[in-house]
C-alpha positions as a Python dict, from the first residue, in 0.01 Angstrom:
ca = {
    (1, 'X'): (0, 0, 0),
    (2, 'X'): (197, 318, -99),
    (3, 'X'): (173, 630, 111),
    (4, 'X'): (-133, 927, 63),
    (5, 'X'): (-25, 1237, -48),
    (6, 'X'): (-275, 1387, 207),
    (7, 'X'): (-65, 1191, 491),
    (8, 'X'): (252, 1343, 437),
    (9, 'X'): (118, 1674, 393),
    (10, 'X'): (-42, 1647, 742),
    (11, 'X'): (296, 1591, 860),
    (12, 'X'): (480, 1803, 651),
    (13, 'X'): (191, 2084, 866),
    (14, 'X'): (302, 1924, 1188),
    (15, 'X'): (683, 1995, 1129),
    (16, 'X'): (607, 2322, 1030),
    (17, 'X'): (743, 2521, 1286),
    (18, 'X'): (1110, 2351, 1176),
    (19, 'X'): (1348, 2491, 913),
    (20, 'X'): (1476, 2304, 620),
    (21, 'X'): (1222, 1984, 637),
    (22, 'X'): (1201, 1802, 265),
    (23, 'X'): (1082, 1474, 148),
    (24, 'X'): (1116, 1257, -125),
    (25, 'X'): (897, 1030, -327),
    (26, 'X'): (1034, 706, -385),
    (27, 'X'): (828, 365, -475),
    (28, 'X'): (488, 525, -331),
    (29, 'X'): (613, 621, -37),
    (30, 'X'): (813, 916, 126),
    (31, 'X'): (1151, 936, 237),
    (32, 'X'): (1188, 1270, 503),
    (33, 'X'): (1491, 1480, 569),
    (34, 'X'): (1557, 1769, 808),
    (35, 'X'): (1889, 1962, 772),
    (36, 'X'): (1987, 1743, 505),
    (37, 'X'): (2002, 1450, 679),
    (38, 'X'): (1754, 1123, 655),
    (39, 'X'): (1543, 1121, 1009),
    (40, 'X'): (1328, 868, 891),
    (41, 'X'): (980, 837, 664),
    (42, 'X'): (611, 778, 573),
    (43, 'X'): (521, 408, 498),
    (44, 'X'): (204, 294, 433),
    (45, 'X'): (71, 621, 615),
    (46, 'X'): (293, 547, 962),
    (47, 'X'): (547, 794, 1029),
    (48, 'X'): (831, 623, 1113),
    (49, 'X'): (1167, 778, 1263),
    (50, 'X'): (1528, 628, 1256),
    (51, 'X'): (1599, 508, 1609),
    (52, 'X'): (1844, 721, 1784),
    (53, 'X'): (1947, 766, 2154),
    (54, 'X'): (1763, 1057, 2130),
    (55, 'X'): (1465, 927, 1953),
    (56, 'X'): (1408, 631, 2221),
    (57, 'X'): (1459, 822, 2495),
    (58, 'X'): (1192, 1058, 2392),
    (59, 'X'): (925, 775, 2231),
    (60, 'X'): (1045, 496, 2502),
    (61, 'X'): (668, 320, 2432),
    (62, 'X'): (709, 369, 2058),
    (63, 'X'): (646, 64, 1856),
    (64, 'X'): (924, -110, 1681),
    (65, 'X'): (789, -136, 1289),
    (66, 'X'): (963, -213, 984),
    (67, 'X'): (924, 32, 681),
    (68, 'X'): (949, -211, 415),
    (69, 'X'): (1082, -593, 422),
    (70, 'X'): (1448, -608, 455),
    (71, 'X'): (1467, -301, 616),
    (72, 'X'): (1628, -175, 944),
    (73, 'X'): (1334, -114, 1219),
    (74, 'X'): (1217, 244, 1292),
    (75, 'X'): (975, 396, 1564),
    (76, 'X'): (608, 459, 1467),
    (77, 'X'): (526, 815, 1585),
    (78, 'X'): (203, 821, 1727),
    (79, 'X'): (169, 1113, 1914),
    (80, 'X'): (171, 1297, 1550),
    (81, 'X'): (-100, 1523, 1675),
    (82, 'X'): (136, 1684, 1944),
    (83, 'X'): (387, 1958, 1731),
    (84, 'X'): (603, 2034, 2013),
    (85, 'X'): (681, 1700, 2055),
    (86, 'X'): (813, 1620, 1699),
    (87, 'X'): (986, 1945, 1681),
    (88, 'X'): (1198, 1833, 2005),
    (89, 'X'): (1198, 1481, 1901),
    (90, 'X'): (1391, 1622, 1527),
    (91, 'X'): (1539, 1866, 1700),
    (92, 'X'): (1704, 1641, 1971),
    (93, 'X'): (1808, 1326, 1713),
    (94, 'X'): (2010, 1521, 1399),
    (95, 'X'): (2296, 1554, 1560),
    (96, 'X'): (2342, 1153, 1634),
    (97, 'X'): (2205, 1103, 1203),
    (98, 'X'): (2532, 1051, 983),
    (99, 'X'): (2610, 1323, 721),
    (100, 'X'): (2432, 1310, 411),
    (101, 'X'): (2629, 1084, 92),
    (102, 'X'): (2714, 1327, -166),
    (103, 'X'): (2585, 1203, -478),
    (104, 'X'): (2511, 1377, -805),
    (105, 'X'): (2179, 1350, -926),
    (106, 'X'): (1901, 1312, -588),
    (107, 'X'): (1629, 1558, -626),
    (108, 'X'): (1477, 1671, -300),
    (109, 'X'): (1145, 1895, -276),
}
């Protein structure tokens, strides 16, 4: 089941208050970066961050999910009604994500 359009612009609203949030479309789904750097996704409409200290410590009930099959588990966000808490929760984990691969020809929106 790919990823609504209308989901990730609810959650595109709900970061709002950050700076320099972009996604990108691949395979149906939505791959989500904030200053550059990959914090995670939308996947069959679940939000789903890269685990982090930062990221447990703040979701320590969040549900362990997989984006796809063969993929690394993230944390399903379910508090996405709460903007203060995502802003901290992004806010808190870039630091700990690993610098963006330089490569040529991505397109980010």
């Amino acid at each position: 089941m790919a990823s609504s359009k209308e989901y990730l612009d609810f959650i595109l609203d709900q970061l709002s208050d950050l700076d320099d949030i972009r996604y990108r479309p691949m395979m149906g789904e939505y791959i989500l970066y904030y200053k550059n750097k990959i914090i995670g996704g939308i996947y069959d409409d679940r939000f789903l961050l890269k685990q982090t200290k930062s990221s447990k410590k703040l979701l320590p009930l969040a549900p362990l999910e997989l984006p796809y099959k063969g993929a690394k588990e993230m944390l399903l966000v379910e508090e996405i009604e709460n903007k203060e808490l995502l802003s901290n929760l992004l806010n808190s984990m870039v630091d700990e994500l690993p610098a963006p691969k330089k490569s040529g020809n991505k397109k980010q929106k």
